[in-house]
Backbone as a ProteinNet text record, in pm:
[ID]
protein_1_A
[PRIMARY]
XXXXXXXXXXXXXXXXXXXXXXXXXXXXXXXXXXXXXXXXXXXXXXXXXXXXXXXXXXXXXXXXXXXXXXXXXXXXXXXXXXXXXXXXXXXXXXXXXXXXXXXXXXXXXXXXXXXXXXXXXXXXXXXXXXXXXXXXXXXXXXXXXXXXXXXXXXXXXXXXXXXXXXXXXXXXXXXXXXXXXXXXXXXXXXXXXXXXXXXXXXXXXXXXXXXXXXXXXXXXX
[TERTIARY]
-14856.8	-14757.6	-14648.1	-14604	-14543.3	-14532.2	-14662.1	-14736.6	-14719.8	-14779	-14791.8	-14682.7	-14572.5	-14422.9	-14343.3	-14427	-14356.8	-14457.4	-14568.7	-14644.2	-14559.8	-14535.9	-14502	-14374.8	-14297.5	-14143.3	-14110.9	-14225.9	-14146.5	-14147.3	-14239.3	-14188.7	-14038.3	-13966.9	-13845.6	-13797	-13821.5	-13704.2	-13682.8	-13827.2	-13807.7	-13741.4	-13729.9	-13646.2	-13494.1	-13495	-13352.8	-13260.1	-13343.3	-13311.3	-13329.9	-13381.4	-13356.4	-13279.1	-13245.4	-13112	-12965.7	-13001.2	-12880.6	-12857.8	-12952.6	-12961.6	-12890.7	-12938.7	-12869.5	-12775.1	-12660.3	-12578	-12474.4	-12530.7	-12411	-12475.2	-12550.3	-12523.2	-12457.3	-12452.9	-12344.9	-12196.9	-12183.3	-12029.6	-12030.4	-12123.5	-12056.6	-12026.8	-12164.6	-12115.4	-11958.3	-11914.8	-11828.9	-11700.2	-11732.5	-11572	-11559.8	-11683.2	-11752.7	-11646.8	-11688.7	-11663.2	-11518.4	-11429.6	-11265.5	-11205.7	-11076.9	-11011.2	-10967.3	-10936	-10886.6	-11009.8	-11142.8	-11259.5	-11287.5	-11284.9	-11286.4	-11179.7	-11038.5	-10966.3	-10959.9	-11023.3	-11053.6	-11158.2	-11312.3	-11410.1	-11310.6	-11253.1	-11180.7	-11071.5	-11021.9	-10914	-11012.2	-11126.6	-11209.9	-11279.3	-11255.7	-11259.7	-11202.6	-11242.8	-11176.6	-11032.7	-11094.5	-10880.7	-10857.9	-10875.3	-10746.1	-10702	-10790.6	-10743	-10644.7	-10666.8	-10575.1	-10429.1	-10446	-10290.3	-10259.9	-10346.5	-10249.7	-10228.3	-10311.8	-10260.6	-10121.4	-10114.7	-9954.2	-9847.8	-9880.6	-9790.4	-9722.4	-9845.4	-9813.6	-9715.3	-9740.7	-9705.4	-9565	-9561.1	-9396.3	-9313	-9382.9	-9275.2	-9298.4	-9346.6	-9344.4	-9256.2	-9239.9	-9138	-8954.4	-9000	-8881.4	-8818	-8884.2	-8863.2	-8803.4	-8856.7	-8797.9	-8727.3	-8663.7	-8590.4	-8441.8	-8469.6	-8416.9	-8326.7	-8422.2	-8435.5	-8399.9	-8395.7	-8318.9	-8238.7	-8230.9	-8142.8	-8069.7	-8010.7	-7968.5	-7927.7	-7977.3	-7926.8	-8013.2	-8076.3	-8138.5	-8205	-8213.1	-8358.5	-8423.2	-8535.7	-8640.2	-8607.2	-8660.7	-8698.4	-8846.4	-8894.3	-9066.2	-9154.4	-9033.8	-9165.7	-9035.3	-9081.4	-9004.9	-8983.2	-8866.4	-8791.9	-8826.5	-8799	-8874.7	-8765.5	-8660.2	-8580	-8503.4	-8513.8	-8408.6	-8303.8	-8196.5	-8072.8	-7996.6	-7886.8	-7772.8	-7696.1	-7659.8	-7591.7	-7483.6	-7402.1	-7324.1	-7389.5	-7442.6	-7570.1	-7609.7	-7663	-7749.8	-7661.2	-7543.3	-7411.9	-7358.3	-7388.4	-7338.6	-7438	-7553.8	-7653.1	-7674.3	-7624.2	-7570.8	-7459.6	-7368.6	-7272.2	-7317.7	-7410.8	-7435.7	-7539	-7586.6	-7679	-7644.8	-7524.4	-7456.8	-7362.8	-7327.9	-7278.4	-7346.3	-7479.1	-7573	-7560.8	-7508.7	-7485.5	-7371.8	-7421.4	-7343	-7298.9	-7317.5	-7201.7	-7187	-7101.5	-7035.3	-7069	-7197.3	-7218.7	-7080.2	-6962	-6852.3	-6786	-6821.4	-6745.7	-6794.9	-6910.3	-6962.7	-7029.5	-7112.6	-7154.9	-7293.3	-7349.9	-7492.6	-7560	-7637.5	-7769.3	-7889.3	-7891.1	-8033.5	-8071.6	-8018.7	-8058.3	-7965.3	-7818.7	-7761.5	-7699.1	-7754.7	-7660.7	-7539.1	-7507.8	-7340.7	-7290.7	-7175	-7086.7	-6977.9	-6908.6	-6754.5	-6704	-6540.8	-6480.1	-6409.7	-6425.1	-6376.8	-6418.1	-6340.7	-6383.9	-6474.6	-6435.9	-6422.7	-6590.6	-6649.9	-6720.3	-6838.8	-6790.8	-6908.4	-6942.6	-6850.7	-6855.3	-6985	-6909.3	-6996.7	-7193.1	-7204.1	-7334.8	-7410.1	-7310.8	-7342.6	-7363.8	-7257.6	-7306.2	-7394.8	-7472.7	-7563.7	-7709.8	-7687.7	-7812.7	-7817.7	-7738.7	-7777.7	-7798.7	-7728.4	-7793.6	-7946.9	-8028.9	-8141.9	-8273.5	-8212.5	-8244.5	-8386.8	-8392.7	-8509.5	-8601.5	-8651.3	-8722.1	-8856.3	-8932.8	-9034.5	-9063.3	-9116.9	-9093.9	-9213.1	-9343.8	-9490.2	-9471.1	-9375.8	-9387	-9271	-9300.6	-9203.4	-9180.3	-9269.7	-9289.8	-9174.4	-9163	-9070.1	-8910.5	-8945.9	-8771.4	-8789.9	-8740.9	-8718.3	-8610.4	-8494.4	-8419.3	-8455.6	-8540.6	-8598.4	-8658.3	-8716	-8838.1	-8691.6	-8587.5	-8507.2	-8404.8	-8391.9	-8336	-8434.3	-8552.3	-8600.1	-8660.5	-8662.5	-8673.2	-8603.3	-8450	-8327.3	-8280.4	-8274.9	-8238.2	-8386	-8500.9	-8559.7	-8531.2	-8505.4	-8434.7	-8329.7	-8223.7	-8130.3	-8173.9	-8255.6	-8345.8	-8391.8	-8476.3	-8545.4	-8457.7	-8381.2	-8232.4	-8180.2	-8168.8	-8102.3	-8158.2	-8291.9	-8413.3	-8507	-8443.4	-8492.3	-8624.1	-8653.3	-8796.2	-8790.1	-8934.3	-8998.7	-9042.8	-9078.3	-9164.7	-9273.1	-9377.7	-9456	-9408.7	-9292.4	-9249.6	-9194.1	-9299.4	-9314	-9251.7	-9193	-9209.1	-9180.7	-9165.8	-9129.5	-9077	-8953.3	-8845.5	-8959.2	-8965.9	-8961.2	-8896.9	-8967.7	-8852.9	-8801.3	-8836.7	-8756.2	-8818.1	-8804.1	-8847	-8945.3	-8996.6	-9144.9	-9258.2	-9240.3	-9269.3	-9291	-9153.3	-9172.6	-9245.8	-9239.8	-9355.1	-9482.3	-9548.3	-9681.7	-9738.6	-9676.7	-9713.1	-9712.4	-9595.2	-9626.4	-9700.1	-9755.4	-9883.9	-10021.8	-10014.8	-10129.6	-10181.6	-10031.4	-10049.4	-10121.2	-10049	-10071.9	-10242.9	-10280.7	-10434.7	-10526.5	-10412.5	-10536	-10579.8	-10424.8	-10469	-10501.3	-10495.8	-10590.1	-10740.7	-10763.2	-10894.2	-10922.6	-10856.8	-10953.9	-10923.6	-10837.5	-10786.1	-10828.9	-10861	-10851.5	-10980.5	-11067.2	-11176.1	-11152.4	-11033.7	-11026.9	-11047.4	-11159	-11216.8	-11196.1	-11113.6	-11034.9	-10899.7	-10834.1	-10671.2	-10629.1	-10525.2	-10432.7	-10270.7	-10188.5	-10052.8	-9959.2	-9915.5	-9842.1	-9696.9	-9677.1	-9504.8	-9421.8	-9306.4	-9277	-9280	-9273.7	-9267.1	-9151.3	-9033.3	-8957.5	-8964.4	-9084.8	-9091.7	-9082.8	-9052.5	-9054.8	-9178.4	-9211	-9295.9	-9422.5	-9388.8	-9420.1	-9551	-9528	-9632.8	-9772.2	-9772.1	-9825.7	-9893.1	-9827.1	-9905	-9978.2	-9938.7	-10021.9	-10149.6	-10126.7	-10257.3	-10344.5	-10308.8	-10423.9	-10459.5	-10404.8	-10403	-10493.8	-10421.3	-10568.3	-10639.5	-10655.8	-10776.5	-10748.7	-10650.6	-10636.9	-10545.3	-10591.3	-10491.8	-10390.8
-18528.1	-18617.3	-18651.1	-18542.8	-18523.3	-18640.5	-18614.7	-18695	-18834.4	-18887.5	-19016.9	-19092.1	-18986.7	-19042.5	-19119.4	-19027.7	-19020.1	-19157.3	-19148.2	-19264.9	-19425	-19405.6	-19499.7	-19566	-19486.2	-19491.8	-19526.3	-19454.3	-19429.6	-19566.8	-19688.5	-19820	-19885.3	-19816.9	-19877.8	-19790.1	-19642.2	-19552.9	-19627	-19658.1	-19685.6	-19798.8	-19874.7	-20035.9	-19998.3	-19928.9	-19884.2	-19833.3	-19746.6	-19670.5	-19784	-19864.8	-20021.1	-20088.3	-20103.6	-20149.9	-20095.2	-19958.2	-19889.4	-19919.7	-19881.3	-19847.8	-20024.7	-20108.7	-20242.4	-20294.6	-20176	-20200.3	-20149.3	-19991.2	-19970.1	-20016.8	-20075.8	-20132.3	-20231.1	-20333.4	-20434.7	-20380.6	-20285.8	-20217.6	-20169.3	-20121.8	-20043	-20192.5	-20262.9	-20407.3	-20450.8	-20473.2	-20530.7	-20459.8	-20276.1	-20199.8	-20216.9	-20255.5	-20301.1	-20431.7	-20498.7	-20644	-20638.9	-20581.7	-20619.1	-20690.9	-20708	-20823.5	-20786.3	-20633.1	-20532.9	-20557.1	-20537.7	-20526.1	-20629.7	-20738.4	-20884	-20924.9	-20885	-20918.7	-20825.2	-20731.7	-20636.2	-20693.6	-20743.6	-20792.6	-20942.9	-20999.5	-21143.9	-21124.4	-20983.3	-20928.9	-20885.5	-20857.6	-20848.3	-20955.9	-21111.2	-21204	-21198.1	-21263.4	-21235.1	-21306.5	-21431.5	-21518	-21444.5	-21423.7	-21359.4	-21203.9	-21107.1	-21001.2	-21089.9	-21126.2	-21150.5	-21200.2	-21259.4	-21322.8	-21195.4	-21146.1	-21016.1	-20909.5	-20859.2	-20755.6	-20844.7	-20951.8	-21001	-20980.6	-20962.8	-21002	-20847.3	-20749.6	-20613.6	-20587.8	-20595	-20564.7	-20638.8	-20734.2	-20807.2	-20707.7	-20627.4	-20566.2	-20407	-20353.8	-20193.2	-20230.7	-20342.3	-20375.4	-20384.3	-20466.4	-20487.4	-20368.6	-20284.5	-20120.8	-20053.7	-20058.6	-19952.4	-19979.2	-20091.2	-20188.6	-20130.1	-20157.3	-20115.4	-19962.3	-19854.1	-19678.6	-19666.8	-19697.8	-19676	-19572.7	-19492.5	-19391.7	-19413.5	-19487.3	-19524.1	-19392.3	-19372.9	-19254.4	-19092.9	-19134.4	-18990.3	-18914.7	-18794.9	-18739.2	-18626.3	-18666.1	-18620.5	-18477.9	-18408.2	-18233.9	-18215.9	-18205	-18201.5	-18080.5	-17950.7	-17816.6	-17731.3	-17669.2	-17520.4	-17480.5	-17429	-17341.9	-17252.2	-17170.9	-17065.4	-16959.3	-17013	-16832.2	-16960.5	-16860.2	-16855.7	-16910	-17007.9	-17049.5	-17003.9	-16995.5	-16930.5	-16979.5	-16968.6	-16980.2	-17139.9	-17106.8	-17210.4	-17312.1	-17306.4	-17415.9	-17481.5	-17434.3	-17489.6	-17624.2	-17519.6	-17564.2	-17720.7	-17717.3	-17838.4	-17917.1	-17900.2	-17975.8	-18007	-17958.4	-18018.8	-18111.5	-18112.3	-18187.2	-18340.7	-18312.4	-18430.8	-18538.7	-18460	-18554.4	-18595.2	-18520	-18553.8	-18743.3	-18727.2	-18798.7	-18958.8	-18960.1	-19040.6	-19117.9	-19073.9	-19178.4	-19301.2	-19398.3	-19567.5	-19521.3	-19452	-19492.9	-19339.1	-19353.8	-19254.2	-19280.4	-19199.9	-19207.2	-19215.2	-19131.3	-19085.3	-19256.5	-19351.6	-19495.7	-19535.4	-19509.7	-19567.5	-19697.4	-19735.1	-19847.7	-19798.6	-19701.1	-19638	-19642.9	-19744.6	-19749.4	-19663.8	-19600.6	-19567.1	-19452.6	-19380.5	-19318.3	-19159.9	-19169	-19057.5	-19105.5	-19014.6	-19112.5	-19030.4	-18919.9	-18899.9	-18884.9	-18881.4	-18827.9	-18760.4	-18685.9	-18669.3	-18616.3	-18652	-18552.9	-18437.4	-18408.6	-18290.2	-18172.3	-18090.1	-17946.3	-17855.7	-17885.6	-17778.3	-17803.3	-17910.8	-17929.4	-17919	-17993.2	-17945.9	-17812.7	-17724.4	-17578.5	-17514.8	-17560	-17549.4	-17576	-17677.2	-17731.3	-17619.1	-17620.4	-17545.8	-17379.6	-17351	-17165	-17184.3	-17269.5	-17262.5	-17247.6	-17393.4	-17416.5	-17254.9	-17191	-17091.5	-16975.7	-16938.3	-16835.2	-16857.1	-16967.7	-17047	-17042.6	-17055.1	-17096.1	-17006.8	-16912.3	-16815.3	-16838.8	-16909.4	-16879.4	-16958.7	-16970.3	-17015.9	-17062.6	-17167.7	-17208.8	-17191.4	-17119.3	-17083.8	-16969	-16888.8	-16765.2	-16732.8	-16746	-16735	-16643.6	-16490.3	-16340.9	-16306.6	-16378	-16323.4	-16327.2	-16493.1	-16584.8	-16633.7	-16568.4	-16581.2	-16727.2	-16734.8	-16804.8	-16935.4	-16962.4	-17098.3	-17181.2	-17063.2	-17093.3	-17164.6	-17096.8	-17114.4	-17234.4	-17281.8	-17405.5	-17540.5	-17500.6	-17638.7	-17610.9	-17522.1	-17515.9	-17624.8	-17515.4	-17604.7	-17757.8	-17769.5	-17923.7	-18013	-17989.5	-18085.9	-18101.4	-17990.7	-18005.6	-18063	-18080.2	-18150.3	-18316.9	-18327.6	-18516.1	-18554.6	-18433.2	-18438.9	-18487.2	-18462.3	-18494	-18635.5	-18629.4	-18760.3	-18896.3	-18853.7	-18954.4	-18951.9	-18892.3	-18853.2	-18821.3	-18761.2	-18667.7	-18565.7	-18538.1	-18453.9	-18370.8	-18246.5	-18154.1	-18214	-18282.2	-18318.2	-18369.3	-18394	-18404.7	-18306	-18310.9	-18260.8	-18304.2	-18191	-18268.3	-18157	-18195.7	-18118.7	-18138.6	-18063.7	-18096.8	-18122.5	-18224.6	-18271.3	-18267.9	-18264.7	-18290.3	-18491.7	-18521.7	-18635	-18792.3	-18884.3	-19012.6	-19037.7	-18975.3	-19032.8	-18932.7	-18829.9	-18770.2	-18776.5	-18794.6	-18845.8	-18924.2	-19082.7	-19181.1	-19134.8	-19050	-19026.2	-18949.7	-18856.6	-18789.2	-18867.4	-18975.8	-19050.5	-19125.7	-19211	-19289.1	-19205.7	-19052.9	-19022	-18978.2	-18929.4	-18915.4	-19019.1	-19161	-19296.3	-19341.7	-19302.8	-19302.6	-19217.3	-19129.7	-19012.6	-19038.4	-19090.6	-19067.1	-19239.2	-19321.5	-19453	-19402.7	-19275.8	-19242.9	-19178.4	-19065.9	-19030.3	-19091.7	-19138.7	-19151.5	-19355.7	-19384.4	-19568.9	-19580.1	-19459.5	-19529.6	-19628.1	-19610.9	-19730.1	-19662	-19684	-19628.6	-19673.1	-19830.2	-19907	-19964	-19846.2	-19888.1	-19985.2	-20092.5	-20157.6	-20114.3	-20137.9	-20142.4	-20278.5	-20354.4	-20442.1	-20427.9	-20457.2	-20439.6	-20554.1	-20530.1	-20614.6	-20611.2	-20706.1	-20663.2	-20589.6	-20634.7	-20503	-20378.5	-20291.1	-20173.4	-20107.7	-19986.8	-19843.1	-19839.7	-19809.4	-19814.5	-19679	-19582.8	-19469.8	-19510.9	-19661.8	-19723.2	-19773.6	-19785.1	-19821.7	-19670.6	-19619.5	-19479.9	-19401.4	-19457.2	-19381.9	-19471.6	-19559.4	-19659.4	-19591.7	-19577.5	-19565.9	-19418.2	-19335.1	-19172.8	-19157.3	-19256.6	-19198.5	-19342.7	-19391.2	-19527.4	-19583.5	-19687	-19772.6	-19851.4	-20030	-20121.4	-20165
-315.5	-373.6	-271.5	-237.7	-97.8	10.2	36	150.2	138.5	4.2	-38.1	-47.4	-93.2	-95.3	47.9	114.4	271.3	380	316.6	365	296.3	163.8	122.5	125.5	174.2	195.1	345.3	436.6	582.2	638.9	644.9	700.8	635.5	471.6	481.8	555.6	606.9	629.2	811.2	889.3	981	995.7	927	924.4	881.9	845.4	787.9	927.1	1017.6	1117.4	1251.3	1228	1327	1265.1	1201.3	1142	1199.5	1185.1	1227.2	1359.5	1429.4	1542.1	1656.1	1588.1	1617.7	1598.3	1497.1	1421.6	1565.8	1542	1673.4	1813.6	1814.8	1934.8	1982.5	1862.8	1851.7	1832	1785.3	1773.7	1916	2002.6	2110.5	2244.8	2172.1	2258.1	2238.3	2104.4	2087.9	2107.4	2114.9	2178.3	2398.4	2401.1	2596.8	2663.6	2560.4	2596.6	2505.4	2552.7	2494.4	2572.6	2562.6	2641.1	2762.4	2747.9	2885.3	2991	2904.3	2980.1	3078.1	3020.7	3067.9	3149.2	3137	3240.6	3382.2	3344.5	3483.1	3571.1	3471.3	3606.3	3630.4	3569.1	3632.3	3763.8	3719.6	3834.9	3972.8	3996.5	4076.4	4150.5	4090.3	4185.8	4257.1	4411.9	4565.1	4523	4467.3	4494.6	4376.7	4263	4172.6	4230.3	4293.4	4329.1	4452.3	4511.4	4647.4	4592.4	4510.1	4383	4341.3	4294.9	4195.7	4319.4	4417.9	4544.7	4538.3	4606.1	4653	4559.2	4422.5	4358.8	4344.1	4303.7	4291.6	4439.3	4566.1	4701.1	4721.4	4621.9	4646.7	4541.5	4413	4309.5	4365.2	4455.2	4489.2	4653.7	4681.6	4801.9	4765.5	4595.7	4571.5	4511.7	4468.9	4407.5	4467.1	4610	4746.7	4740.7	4771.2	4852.9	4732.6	4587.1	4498.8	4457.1	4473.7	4482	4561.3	4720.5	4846.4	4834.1	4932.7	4941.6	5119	5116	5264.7	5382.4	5461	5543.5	5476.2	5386.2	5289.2	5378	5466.8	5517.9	5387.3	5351.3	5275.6	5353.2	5205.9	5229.5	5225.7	5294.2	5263.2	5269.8	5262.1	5306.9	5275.4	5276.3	5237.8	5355.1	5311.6	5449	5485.3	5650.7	5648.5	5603.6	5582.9	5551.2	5377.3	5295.9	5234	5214.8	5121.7	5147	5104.8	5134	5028.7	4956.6	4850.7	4754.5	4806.2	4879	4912.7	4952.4	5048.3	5053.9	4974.7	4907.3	4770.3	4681.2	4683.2	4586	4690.4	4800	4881.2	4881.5	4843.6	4860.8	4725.1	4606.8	4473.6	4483.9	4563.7	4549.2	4636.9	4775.6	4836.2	4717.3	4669.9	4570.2	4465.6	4400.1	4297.3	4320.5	4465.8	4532.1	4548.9	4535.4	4560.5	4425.5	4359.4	4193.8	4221.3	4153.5	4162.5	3966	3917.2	3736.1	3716.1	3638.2	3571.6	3441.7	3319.1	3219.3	3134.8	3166.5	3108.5	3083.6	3156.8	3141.9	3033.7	3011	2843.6	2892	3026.5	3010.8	3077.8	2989.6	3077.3	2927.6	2881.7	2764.2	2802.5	2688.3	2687.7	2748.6	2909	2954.6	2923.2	2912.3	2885	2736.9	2606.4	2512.6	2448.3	2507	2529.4	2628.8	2661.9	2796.8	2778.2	2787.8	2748.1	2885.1	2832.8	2928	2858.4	2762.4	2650.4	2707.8	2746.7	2831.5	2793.1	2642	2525.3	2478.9	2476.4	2474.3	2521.6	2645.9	2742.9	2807.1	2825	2757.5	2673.7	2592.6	2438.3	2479.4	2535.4	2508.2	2641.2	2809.4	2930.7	2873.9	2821.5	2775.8	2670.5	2559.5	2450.2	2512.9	2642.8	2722	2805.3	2871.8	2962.4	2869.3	2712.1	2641.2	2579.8	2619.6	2550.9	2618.9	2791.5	2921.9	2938.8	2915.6	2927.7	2797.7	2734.4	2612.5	2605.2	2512.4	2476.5	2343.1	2272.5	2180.7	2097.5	2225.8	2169.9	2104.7	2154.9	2055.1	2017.1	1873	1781.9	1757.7	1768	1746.5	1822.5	1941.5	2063.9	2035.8	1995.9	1981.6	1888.9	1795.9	1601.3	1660.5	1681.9	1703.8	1731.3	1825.7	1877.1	1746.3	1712.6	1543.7	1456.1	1451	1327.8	1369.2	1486	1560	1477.7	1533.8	1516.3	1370.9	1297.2	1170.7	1081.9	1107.8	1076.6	1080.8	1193.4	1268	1156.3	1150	1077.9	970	852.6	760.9	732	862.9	881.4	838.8	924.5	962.3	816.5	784.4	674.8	567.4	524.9	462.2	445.4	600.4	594.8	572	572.4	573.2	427.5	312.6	213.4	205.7	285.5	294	199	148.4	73.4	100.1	-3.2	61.9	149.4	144.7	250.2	409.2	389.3	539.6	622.5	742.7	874.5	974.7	1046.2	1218.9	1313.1	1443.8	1540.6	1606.7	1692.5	1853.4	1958.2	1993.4	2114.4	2251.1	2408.9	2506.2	2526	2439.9	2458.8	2399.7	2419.3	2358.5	2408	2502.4	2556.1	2481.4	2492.3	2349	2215.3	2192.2	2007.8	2072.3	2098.7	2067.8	2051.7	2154.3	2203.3	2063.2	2032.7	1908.8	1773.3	1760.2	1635.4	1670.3	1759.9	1799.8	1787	1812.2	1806.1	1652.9	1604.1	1411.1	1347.6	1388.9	1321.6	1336.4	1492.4	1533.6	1410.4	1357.8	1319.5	1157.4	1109.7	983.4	986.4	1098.4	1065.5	1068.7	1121.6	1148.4	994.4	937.7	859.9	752.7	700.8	558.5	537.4	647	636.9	737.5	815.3	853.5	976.8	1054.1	1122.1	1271	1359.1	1441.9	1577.7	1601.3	1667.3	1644.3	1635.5	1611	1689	1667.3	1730.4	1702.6	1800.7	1714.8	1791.3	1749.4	1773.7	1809.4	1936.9	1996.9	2072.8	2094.6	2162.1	2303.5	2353.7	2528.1	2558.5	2531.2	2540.7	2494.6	2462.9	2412.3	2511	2505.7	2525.8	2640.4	2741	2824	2772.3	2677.1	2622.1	2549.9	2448	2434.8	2460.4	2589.2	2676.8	2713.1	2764.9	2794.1	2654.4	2528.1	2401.4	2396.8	2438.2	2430.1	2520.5	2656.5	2748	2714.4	2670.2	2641.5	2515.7	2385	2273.1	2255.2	2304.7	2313.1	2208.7	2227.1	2142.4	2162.3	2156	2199.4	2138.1
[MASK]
+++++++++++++++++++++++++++++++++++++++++++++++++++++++++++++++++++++++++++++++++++++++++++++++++++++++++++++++++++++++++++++++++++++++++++++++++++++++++++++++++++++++++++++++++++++++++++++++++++++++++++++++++++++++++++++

């Protein structure tokens, strides 16, 4: 009975399984042939590579030219003895020196987003960072404290953002971070919960350059 079943069935089962089988091949054609894909063999023509070499070679000229450190001699190897203390401390101050703004003026976006000149303060944040300075945030067995920082502080967010018990998160070292991790959340639960196996996300050109790096990191344009 067995048998007969399997005789009588197996030309749909094999058509079924050519079916498939043409199915993803057209899906793997169609993740092959993307637009990234296509503008890379076009960037490999002789005149468009020779346009785009120049163009790249005029913006890593204008960069230098930009970053300059006039008079700078590079450190490139380790010393053979040791420095001392004062040293060190002068060679903090020559580089400190090498700065064109003072965050403290209030006209620095984006990159420092406080400054003060409050003593009392900055105090405050220099002895918190050096009682902190030694720790690890993998083990919590070790440094109960670290655990109960970023415990806290989300509950804080969580709060202010009328989050629920279901909301999660974690301290980060910084904005290039957060992004990468909520880009890779957004990848995931487009993956299991919506099936979507080719994410996109839509930005502006002025975004966050962080963007850009979540794309090329979890595959997806």
């Amino acid at each position: 009975m067995i048998k007969n079943l399997i005789i009588k069935y197996l030309p749909k089962i094999n058509y079924f399984f050519r079916l498939l089988g043409i199915y993803y091949f057209l899906v793997t054609l169609k993740n092959k042939f993307t637009i990234s894909y296509i503008l890379s063999k076009i960037r490999k023509i002789p005149l468009v590579k020779d346009k785009v070499d120049k163009e790249v070679s005029k913006i890593k000229t204008q960069l230098k030219k930009d970053l300059a450190i006039p008079g700078h001699k590079f450190i490139n190897s380790l010393p053979d003895n040791s420095e001392n203390i004062t040293t060190l401390n002068l060679l903090h101050e020559k580089y400190l020196g090498y700065r064109n703004f003072n965050y403290n003026d209030g006209k620095i976006s984006g990159a420092v987003y406080f400054g003060s000149n409050n003593k009392d303060y900055v105090k405050l944040m220099s002895d918190t960072f050096n009682k902190f300075i030694f720790t690890n945030p993998l083990h919590p067995d070790l440094f109960p404290e670290i655990k109960l920082f970023e415990i806290e502080t989300l509950s804080m967010v969580k709060k202010l953002f009328n989050g629920d018990k279901d909301t999660c998160g974690n301290i980060t070292s910084g904005g290039t971070e957060s992004i990468l991790l909520a880009c890779k959340t957004y990848r995931d639960i487009a993956k299991q919960e919506r099936g979507i196996d080719n994410p996109e996300i839509i930005v502006s050109k002025s975004v966050h350059a962080a963007f850009n790096k979540a794309s090329h990191y979890f595959n997806f344009k």
